[in-house]
C-alpha atoms as an extended CHARMM CRD file, in Angstrom:
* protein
*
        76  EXT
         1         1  UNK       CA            -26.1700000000       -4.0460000000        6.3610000000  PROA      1               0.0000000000
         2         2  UNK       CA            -25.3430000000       -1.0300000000        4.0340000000  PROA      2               0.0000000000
         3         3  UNK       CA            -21.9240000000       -2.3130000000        3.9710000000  PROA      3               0.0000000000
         4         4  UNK       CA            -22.8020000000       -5.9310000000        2.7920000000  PROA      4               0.0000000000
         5         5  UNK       CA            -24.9440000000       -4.8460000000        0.1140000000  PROA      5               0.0000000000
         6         6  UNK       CA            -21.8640000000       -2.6150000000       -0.8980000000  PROA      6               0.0000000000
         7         7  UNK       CA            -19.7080000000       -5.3180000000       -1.0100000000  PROA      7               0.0000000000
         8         8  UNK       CA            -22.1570000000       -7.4670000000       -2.7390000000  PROA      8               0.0000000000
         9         9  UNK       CA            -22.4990000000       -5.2430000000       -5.6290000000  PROA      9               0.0000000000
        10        10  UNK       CA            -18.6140000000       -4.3820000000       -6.0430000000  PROA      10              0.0000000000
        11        11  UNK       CA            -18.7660000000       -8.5380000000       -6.2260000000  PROA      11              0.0000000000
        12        12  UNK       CA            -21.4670000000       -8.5570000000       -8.8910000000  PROA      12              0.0000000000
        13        13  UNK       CA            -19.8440000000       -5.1810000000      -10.7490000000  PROA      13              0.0000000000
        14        14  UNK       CA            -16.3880000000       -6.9260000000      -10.9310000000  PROA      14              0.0000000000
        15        15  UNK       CA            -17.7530000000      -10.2010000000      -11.9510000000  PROA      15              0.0000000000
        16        16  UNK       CA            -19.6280000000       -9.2250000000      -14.9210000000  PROA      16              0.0000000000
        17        17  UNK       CA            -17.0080000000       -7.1280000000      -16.1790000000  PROA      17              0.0000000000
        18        18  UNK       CA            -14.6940000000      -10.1080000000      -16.0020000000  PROA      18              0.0000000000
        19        19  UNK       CA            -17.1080000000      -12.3080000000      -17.5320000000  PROA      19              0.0000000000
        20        20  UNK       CA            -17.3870000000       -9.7510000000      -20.7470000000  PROA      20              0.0000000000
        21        21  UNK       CA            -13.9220000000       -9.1440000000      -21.1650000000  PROA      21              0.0000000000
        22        22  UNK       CA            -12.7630000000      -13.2270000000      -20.8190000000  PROA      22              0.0000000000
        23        23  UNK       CA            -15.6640000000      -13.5260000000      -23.8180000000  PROA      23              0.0000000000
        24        24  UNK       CA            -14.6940000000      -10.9870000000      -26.1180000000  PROA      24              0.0000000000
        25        25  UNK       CA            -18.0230000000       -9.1480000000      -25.9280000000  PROA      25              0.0000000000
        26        26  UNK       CA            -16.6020000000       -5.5170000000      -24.4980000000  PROA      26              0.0000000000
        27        27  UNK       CA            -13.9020000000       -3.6240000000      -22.6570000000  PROA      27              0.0000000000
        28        28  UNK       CA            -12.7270000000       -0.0740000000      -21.5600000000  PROA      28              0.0000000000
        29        29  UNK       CA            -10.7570000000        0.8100000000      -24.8230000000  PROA      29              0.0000000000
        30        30  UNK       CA             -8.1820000000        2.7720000000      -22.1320000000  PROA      30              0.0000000000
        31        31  UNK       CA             -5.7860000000        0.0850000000      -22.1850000000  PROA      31              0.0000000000
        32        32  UNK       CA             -3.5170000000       -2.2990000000      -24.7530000000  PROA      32              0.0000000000
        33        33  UNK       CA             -4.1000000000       -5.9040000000      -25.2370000000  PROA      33              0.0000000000
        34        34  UNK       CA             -4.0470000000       -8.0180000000      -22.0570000000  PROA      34              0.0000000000
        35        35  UNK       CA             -3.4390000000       -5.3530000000      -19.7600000000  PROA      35              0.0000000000
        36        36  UNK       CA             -6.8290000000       -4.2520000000      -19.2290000000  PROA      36              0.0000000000
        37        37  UNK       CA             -7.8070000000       -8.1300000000      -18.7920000000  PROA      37              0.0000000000
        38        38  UNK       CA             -5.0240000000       -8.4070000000      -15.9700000000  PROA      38              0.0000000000
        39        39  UNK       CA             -5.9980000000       -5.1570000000      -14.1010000000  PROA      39              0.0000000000
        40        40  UNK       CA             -9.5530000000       -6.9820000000      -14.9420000000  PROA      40              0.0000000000
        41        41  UNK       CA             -9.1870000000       -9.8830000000      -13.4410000000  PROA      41              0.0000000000
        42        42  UNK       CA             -7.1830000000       -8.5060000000       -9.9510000000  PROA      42              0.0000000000
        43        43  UNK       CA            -10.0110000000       -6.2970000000       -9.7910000000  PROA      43              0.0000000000
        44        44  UNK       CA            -12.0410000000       -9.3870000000       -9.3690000000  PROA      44              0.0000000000
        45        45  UNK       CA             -9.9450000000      -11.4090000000       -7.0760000000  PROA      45              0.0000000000
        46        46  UNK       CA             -9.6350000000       -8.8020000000       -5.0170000000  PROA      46              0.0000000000
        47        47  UNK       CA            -13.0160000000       -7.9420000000       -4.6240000000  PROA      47              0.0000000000
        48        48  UNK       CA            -13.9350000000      -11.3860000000       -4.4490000000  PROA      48              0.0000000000
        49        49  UNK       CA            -11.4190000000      -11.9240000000       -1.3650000000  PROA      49              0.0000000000
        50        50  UNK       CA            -13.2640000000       -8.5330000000        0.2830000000  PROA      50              0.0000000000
        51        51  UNK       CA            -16.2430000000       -9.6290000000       -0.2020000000  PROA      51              0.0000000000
        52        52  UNK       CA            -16.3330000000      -12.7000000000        1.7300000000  PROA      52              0.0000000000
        53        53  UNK       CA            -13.7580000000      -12.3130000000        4.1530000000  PROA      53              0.0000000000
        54        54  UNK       CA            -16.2930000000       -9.9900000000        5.8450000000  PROA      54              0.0000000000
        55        55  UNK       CA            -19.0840000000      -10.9420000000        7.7720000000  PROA      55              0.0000000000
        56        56  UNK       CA            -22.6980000000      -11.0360000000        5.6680000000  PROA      56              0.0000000000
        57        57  UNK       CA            -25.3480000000      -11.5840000000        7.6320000000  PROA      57              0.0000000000
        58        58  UNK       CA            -28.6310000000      -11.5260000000        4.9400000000  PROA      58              0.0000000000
        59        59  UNK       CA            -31.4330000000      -13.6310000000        6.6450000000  PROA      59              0.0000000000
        60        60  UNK       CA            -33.1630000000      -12.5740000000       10.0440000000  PROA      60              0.0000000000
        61        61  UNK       CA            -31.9830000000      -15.1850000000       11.8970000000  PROA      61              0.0000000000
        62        62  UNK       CA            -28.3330000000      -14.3060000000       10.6660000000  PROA      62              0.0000000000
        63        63  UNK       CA            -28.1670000000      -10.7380000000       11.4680000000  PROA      63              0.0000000000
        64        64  UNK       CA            -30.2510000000      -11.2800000000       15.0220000000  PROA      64              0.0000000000
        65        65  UNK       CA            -27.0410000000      -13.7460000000       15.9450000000  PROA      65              0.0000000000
        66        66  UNK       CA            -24.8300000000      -10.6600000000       15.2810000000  PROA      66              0.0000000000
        67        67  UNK       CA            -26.7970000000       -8.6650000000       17.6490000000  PROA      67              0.0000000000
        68        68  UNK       CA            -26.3690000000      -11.6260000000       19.7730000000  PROA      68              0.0000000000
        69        69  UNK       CA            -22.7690000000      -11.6040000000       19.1010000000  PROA      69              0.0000000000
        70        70  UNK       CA            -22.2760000000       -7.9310000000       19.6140000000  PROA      70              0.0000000000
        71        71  UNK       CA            -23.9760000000       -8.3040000000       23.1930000000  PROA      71              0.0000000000
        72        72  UNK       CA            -22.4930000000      -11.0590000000       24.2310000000  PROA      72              0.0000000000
        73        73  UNK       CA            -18.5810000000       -8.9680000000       23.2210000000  PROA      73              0.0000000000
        74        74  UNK       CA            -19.8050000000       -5.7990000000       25.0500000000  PROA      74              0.0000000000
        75        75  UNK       CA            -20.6730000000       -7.8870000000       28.3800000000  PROA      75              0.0000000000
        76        76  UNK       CA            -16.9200000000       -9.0330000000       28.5430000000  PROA      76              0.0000000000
């Protein structure tokens, strides 16, 4: 769980950022012109594609069908 709700706010982190920068509204003043938007925006994509390519179980019903799951792998 600790992990999801890592990945969750990296998502949330990223995707504000890239929301400010794309409307003008504030930036890291470490970089020139639209470099810091690139390194911005595959920032985002890339946490994006971590985020959900992992499982994220939220809801009790999800994370008691990974137990499930997890029982069901060790038995084999």
């Amino acid at each position: 769980m600790r992990e999801t709700i890592i990945r969750l706010v990296a998502l949330v982190i990223v995707l504000a950022n890239q929301i400010c920068v794309s409307k003008g509204w504030w930036g890291f003043e470490i970089a020139e012109d639209q470099t810091y938007e690139l390194v911005s925006m595959m920032a985002t994509i890339i946490v994006s594609a971590w985020t959900f390519w992992k499982n994220n179980s939220f809801s009790k019903n999800a994370k008691l069908a990974d137990k499930y799951l997890t029982q069901l792998k060790e038995k084999k």
